[in-house]
N, C-alpha and C positions, 0 to 999 in steps of 0.2 A: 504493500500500500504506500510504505514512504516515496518509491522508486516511483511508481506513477506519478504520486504528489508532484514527484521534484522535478519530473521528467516530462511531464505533459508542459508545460509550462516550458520549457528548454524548446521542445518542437515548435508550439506556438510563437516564439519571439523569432523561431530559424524561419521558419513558413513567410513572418512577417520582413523581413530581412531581405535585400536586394542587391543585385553587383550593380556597378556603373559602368560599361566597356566603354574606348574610344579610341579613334585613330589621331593623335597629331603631326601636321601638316605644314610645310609652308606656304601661306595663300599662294605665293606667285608662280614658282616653278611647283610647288605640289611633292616637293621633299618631304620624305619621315621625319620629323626632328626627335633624337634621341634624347632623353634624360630632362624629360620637360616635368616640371613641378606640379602637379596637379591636387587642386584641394577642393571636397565636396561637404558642404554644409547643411543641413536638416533646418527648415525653417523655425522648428520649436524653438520656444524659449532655452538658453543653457543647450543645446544643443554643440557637442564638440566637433570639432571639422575631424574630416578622415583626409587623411592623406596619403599620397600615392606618388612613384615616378613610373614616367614612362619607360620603356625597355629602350634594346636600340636598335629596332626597328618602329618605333614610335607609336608602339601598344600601351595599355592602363587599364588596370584591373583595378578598382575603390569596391571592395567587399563591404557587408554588415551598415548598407545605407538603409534606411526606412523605406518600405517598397511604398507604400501612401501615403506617404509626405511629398512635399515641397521640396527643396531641394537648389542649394546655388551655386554651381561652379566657376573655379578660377583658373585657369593654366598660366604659368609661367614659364620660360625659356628663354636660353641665351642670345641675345639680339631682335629680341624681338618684342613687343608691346604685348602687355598682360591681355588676358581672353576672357569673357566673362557669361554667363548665360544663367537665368532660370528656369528651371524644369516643375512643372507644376506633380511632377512622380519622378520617379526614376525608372527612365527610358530602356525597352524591351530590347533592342536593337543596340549596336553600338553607336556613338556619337561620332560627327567628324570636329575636329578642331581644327581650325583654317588660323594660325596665327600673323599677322602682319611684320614686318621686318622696319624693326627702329631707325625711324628717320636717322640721315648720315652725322647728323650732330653728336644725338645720344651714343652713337657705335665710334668716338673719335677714339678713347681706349680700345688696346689692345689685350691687355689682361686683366679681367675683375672677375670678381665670384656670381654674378649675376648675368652674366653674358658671354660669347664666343671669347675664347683662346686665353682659359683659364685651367690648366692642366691640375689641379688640386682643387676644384670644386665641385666635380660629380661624381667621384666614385670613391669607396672606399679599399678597394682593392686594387684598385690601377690609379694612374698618370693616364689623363686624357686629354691628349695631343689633338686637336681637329685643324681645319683647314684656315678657319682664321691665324691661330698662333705660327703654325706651319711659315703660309706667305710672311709673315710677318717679321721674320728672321732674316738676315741677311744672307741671300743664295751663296752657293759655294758650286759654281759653274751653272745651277738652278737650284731652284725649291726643290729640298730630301726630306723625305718623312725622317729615316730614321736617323739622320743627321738631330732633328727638331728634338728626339726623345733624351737628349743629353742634358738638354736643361730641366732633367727629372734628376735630383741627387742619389736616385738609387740606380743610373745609369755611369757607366765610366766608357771613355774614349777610349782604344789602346793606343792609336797615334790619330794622327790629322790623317793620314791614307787609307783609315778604316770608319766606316760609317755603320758596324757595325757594334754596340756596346757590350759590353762586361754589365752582368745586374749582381749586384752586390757580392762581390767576390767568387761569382759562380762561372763554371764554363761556358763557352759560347756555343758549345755543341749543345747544352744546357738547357735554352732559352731558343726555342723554335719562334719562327715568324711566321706567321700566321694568315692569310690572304681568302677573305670570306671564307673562312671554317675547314681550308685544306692549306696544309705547310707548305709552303715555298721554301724548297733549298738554294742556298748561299742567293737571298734578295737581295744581291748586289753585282753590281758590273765595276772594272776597271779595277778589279783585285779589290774589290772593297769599298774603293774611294763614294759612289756612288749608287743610289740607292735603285735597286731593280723596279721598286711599283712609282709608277708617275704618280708626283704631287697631284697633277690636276685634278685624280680623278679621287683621292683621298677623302673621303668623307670625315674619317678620325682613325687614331692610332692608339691603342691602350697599350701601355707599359705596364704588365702585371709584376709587381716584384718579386711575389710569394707562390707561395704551389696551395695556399688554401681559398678558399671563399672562388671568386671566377677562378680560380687557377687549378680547379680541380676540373673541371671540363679536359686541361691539360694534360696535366699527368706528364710535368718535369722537372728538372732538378732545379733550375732556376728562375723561375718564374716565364714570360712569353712575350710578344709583342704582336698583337692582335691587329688588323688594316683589314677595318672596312671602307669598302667601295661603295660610293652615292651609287644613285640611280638615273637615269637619263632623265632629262626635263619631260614634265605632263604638261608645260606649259605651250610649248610651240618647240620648232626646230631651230637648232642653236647649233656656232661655231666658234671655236675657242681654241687657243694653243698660244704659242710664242716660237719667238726667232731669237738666238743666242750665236755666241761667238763660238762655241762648242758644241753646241743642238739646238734641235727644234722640235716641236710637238703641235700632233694636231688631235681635235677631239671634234667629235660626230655624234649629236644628241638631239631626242628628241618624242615625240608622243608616237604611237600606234592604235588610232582608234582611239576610243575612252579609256583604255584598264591598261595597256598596254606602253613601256616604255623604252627606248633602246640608248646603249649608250656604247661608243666605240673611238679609242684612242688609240694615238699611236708618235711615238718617237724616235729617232735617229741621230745620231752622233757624227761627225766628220772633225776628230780628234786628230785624224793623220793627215789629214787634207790643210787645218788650220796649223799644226804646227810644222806642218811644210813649206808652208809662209813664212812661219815664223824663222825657219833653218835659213832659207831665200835671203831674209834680210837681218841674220846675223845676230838676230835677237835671243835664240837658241842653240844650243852645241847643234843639237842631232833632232829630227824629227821623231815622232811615236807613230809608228804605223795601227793603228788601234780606232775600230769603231765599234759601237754597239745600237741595236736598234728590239724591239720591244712593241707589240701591243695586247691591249687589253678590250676587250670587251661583255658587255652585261646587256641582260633582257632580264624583266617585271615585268609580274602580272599579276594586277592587283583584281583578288577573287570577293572582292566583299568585306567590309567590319576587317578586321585584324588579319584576314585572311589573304596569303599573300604566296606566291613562287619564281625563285629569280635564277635563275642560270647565267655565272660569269666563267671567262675563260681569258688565259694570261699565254704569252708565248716571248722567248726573246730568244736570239745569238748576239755574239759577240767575237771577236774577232783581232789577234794580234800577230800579227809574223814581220819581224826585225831580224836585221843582218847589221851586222857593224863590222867592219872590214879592218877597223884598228883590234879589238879587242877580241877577234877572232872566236865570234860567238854568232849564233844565228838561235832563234827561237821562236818557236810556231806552236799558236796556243787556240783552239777553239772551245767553243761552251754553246750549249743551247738548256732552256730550261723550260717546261709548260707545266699550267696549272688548271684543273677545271673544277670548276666545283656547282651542285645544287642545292639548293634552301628550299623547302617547304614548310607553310604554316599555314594551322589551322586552331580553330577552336574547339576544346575539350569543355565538353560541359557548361558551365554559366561561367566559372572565374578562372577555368586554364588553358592552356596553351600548347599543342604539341608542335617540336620543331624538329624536323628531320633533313639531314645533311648527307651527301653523298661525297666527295671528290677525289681526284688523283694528279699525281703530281711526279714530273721526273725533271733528273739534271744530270746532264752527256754531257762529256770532255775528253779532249783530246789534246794530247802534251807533245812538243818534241824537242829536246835542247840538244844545239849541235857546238862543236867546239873544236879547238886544235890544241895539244895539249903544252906546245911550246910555239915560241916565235921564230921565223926564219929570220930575223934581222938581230941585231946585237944591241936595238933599243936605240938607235941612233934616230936624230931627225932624217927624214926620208924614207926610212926601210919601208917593208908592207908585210903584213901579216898574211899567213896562209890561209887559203881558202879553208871556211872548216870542213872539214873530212872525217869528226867521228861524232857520233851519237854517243852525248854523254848520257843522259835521259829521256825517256822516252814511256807510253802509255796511255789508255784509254781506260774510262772507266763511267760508271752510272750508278743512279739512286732510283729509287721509282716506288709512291707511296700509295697505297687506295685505302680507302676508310670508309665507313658509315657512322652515323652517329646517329642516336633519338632521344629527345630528350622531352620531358614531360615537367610541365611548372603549373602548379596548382597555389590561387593565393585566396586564402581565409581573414577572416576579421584580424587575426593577432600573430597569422602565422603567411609563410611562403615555402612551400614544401615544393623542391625538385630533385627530381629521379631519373636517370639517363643510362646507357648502354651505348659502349663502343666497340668496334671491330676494326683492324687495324693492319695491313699487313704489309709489309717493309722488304724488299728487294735489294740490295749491293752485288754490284757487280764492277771489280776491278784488277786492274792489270799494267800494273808499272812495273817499272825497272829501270836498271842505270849501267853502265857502264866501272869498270875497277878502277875510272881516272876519279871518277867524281865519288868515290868510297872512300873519301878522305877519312883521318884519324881512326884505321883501323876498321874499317867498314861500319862506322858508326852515322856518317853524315847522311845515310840514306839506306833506308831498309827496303829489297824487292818486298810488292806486293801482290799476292795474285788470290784473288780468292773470288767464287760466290756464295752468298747464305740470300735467305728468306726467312722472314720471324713473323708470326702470327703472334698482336696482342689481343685480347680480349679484355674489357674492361666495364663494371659498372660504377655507379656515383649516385650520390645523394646526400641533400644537408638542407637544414631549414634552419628559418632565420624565424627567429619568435619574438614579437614584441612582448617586454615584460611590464610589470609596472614601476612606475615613479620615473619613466626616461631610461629605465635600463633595455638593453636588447642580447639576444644569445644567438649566437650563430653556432652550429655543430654539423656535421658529415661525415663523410667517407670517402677513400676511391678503394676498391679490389680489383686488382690486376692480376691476370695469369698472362702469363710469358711460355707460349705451347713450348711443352718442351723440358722446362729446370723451375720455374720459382711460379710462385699464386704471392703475394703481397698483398698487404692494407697497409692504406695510408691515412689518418684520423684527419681531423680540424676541428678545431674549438674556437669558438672568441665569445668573451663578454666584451659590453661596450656601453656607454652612457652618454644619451644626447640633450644637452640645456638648450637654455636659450640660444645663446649664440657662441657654445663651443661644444665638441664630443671629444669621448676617449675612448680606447678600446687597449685590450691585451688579447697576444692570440699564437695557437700551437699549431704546427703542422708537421706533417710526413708526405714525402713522394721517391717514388722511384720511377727510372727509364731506362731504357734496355739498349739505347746506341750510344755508341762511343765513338769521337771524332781519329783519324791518323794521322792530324796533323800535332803537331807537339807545340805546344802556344809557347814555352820557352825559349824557340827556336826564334833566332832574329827576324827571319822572315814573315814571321808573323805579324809583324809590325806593317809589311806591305802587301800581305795576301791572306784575305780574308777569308778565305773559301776553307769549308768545311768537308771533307769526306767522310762519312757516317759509313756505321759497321755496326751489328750487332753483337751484343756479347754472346760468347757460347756454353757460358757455363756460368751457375754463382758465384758468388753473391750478387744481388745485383747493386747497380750504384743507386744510394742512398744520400735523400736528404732531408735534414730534420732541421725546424727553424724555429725559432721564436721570437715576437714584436710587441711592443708597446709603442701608442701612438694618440696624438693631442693635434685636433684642431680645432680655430677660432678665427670668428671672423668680428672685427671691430669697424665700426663707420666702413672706409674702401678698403681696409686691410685686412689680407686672411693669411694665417699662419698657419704650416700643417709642421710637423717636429716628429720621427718617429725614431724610437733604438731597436736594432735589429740583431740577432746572434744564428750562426747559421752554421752545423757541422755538414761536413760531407764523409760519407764514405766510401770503400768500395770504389773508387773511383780509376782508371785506366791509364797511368802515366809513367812515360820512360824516368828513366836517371836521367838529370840534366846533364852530369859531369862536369867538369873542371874549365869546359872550350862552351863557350854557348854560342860563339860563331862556327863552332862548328859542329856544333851539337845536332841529334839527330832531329830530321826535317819531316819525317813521315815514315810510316809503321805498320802493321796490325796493332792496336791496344788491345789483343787478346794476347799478347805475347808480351808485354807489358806488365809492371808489378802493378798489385792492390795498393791502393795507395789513400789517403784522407787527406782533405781541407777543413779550415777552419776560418771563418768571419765574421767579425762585427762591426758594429759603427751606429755613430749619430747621423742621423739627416735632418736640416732643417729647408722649408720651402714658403716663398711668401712673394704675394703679388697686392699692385696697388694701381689707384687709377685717379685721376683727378678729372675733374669736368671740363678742363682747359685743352683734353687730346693726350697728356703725359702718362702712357704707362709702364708698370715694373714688374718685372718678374724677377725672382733671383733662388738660388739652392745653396745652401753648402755642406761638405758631408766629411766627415773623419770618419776613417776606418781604417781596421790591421787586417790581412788576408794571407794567410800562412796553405804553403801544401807540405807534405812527408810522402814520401817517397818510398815505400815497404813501412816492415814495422820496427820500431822502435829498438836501436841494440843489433839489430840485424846486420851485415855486412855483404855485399853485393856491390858492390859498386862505389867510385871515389863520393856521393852525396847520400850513398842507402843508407835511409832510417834519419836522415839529417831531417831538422826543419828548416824553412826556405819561404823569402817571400817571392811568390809568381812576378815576373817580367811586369805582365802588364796593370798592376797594380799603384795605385797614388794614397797616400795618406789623407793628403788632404786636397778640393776641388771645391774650389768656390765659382760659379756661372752670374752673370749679370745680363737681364737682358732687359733694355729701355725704345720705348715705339715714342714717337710722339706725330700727331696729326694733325694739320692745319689744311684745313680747304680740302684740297684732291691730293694733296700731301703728304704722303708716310716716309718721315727717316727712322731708321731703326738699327740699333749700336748692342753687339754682342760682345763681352768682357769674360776671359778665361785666366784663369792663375790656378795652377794646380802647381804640387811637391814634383819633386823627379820623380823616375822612376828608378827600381831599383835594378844595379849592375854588379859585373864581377870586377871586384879592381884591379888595375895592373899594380904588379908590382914591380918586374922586370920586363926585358924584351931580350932571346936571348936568339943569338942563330945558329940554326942546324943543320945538319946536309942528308937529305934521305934519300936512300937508293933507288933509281927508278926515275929519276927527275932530272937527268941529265946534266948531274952535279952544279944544280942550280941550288944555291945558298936559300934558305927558308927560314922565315922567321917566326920567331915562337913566345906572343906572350905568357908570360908567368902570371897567373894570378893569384888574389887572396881568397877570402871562403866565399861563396859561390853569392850571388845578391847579396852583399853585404855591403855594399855601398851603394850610393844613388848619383842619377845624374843632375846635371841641373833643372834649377823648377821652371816653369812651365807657364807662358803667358803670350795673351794673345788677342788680340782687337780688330774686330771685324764688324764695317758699317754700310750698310745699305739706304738706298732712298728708289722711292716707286711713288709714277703721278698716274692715277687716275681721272682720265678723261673722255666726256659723254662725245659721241658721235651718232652722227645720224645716217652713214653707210648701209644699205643693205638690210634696213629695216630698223635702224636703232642698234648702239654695242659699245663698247669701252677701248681704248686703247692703253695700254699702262707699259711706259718703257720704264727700266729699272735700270739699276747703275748698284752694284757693291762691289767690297777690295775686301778679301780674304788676308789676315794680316796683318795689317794696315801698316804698323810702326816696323815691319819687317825682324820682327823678332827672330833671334836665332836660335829657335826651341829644337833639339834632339831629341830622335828616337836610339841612338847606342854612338858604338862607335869601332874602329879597324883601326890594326898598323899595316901603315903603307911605306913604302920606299919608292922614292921616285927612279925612273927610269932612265933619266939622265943624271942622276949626281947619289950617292950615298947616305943622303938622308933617310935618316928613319923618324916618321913620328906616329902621334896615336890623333888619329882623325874622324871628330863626330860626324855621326850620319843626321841630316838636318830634315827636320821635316818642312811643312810647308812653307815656301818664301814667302810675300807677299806676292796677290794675285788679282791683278782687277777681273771682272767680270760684267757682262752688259748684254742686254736684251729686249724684246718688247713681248708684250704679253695683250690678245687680241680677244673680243670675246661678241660675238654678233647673233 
């Protein structure tokens, strides 16, 4: 009898109880806009608002509204004019939200908490990078997404050459890039410098730092970098791209019918063409024979209410073959990489959501380095080197990923419960080798590689997020992986979190594991200018392991929002050679199945805060201390000149402070990026001493001596680069914009290193030790079109 009692009365208030659906929108081109605020109030007296964000695809679920009441909604979102409506019930159907886009006054900031291109205002799991703050940075040859994610302090550079980051002392093989819901290997061209997915078509970019809360979707060691892709205009047919000193790009967009939208870009590089010019008239040693070219495109089909299906697909080569006729080197390097992926969505029930993803993704390469292993001339002015005649290096090899994924999100009055299923299956196929010349230091500077494997993961996920009372909230889940074959794992997550008025905090646990391990050795100098990943899976346990844990504080006062978090992060299980005693000559690539077990260890402070003023001036800025240690076997162990040593990794900084200031006036954007990072760490010399070894045509060799292995640093690190872009209305071709830009990479031509060589010159007997420089100063310029 009491159950009835208590019970009937439970079903009656649920019966009486309503969701709110909706789609938001940008009135003009008819974009999803993601992570829009939306707040639904009950006319009664004392009546508390429910609130809700939009996903990112610009859905909203507001559960537990009064189904026969009154009822007033609010949307809010970045750049755009509040939304407002009364509903005399709460509506069967979903709503649509058409938001208006804030007049050009309001939008003269570039970073605040309430509007576009505020990377620490929408999420609590990621850095969300969108296309306003993107443009907004000073290009570095054009607009790089993943360039843009460094002004996140849980992001690290490893040089100016790589556009790739380090996320809080984790690997790069770690932290997959992500390209609507299917990975993209190595998203980048020019060894790194440059980022694989066109800015244009960039919608936003999340920097997950963690493996829990989004980052279990993932299931990696290091957290992810998520790029999603807009949609083609619903508004009319559009043209857009730019002309640069280095590329160009065009974009093809526009409506199909009512539901229907397409969107198709594409770019081109003539890197060898330009500094062919440049060779012409003396401004450069030597030309770069190197282009890369790249397109993308997407279809939408908007099926109703939240209901939605889009199929995008990505393709690039690239392309480098140099001959240098003094240095008696030639090298012939191709890449091709594609990516396809589908989204389906639909609605489950009254308040969820099923999302199902398919795609597959590969990356072909092709190596060949030629050489001669001595000079015909005695070094004199005049002489000429030999043609080269031997293949020092040489091989081909590929990655190739297919996946599904399903995921189901259910949201209740006080809760958000999702439940997913993944299938995963991983292909490597590769075949290098090298010649006995370039087996320098004992055949350690290059290991042949020949192998193929396939690895099926399977995987499921689930966590919910519970609103508690008094401002508290609890986040908890899971991932279980089986790895066919050797390991089944779980990975947990926890966070409690507490939201006031105008600040939250949270604390929070995690676990993950992943089953591929890179053959490149990030120790290795070269790393420093090639970014490219070769993924392999492991054949056997343990698998690599990472466990984290964070606490973190944000606030926002008047235009100032402050986000602060401390992070500590073990790894284990992890795939990595000996450095040894030579790291210029250290090994360059590998199996890491033949490789020891090995651990990391990280922590640090981050702090991040942006500001804006009504006059056009905005700020962004980060800055982050942290220690990142790896070991190499286990402890006591002996193996090798560094086994069981600890070591700070190459491409690690203590400290990295980013500044970044926009200011706008009229059609007007200048914008100033400010870098000062610690050195990084090196081996020191202590001597230089010369040797004679057999086999070399009794050519004298010189051999630095060093101290213990990263124990010193190089000098610290800074760097000023500024850009200006004018936007201007035209009436061409139906109405469009023209925007030429002008930035200088550099600016004050700092002479920042990434390491250094002894050299001897070839006309006289000098020996010294000669930093390797990174980027000089670099103008850049182009126009940017949009009709």
């Amino acid at each position: 009898m009491v159950v009835k009692m208590i019970g009937a009365p439970l079903v009656i208030a649920a019966l009486q109880q309503a969701t709110l659906t909706g789609m938001v929108r940008d009135s003009v081109d008819l974009q999803p806009i993601a992570f829009a605020q939306v707040t639904a109030t009950a006319a009664a007296d004392g009546a508390t608002p429910v609130r809700g964000v939009a996903d990112q695809y610009g859905a909203f679920f507001i559960p537990g509204l009064p189904s026969s009441s009154e009822i007033r909604v609010v949307v809010r979102a970045a750049g755009h004019t509040p939304w407002q409506r009364s509903y005399e019930e709460v509506p069967s159907d979903p709503i649509r939200v058409l938001l208006e886009r804030a007049p050009i006054a309001l939008q003269s900031l570039e970073v605040t908490g309430n509007r576009g291109g505020d990377p620490i205002a929408l999420s609590r799991d990621a850095f969300v990078f969108d296309s306003v703050l993107i443009r907004s940075l000073p290009p570095i040859l054009e607009s790089d997404v993943l360039r843009a994610t460094v002004a996140s302090p849980s992001a690290s550079a490893p040089s100016d050459y790589s556009s790739v980051p380090f996320i809080r002392g984790g690997a790069s093989a770690g932290t997959p890039v992500m390209l609507d819901g299917v990975r993209l290997f190595n998203a980048v061209h020019l060894g790194g410098f440059v980022s694989a997915v066109n800015a244009e078509v960039v919608e936003r970019a999340s920097l997950l730092a963690g493996s829990g809360g989004d980052g279990l979707v993932v299931g990696s060691l290091s957290g992810a970098i998520d790029i999603a892709t807009r949609d083609g205009s619903r508004e009319r047919r559009r043209v857009s791209g730019s002309l640069g000193v280095g590329s160009s790009r065009l974009a093809l967009e526009g409506p199909i019918g009512d539901n229907v939208s397409y969107l198709l870009d594409g770019r081109r590089t003539y890197i060898g063409a330009f500094t062919t010019q440049l060779e012409k008239y003396h401004v450069v040693e030597d030309d770069f024979p190197y282009y890369f070219q790249d397109v993308h495109s997407k279809l939408t089909f908007d099926l109703g209410g939240v209901r939605r299906l889009s199929v995008s697909g990505y393709a690039s080569t690239e392309d480098l073959t140099t001959y240098d006729a003094t240095e008696t080197l030639a090298l012939g390097m191709q890449a091709t990489n594609i990516a396809f992926s589908g989204h389906f969505r639909g609605r489950l029930g009254a308040s969820g959501i099923v999302d199902a993803t398919v795609g597959y993704s590969r990356f072909a390469n092709d190596l060949e380095f030629l050489g001669s292993p001595d000079r015909s001339g005695n070094g004199e002015e005049g002489d000429t080197a030999d043609i080269p005649r031997e293949i020092l290096l040489y091989g081909e090899g590929s990655m190739e990923e297919a996946r599904a994924d399903l995921r189901l999100t259910w949201r209740a009055k006080v809760a958000a419960i999702t439940v997913g299923a993944q299938a995963i299956r991983f292909v490597s196929d590769h075949d290098y080798d090298a010649t006995a010349v370039l087996d320098w230091d004992n055949d350690t500077y290059f290991a042949p590689l020949s192998l193929r494997r396939s690895h099926l993961r399977l995987a499921s996920y689930a966590s919910a997020d519970i609103d508690l009372t008094g401002g508290y909230q609890a986040r908890t889940g899971a991932r279980a992986d089986h790895f066919n074959g050797f390991a089944t794992t779980v990975g947990p997550f926890a966070e409690l979190g507490y939201a006031g008025d105008w600040w939250s905090a949270r604390i929070s646990a995690s676990q993950s594991y992943q089953e591929l391990a890179s053959v490149r050795n990030e120790e290795a100098l070269t790393s420093s200018f090639l970014a490219y990943d070769i993924l392999v899976p492991v054949t056997k346990g343990p698998m690599p392991r990472n466990t984290e844990a964070s606490i973190g504080w944000q606030g926002t006062v008047a235009r100032l929002r402050i986000r602060v978090d401390a992070y500590a992060r073990w790894l284990a299980n992890l795939r990595l050679p000996d450095p040894g005693r030579k790291p210029l000559t250290s090994i360059v690539m590998g199996d890491p199945n033949d490789w020891y077990l090995s651990e990391g260890k990280a922590r640090g402070l981050e702090s991040s805060w942006s500001w804006h003023s009504e006059t056009g001036v905005a700020l962004l800025g980060s800055y982050r201390w942290a220690t990142v240690s790896r070991r190499v076997g286990a402890e006591g162990e002996v193996d090798g000149p560094t086994f069981g040593e600890v070591y700070w990794p190459r491409f690690h900084r203590n400290h990295e402070l980013e500044l970044g200031a926009s200011y706008r006036r009229g059609a007007s954007l200048w914008s100033v990026r400010y870098s000062l990072r610690s050195g990084q760490p090196v081996t020191p010399s202590r001597a230089i001493a010369p040797f004679q070894e057999q086999g070399w045509d009794g050519e004298v060799q010189l051999l630095s001596l060093g101290g213990s292995y990263n124990s010193a640093t190089l000098p610290f690190y800074r760097r000023i680069d500024l850009g200006w872009r004018y936007e201007s209305d035209i009436r061409w071709f139906g109405g469009g914009s023209v925007s030429p830009y002008v930035s200088v990479a550099n600016l004050l031509n700092s002479p920042n290193v990434v390491g250094w060589v002894v050299q001897r010159g070839w006309y006289s007997a000098n020996v010294e030790r000669v930093y390797m420089r990174q980027l000089p100063m670099l103008p850049f310029a182009g126009v940017e079109f949009r009709f």
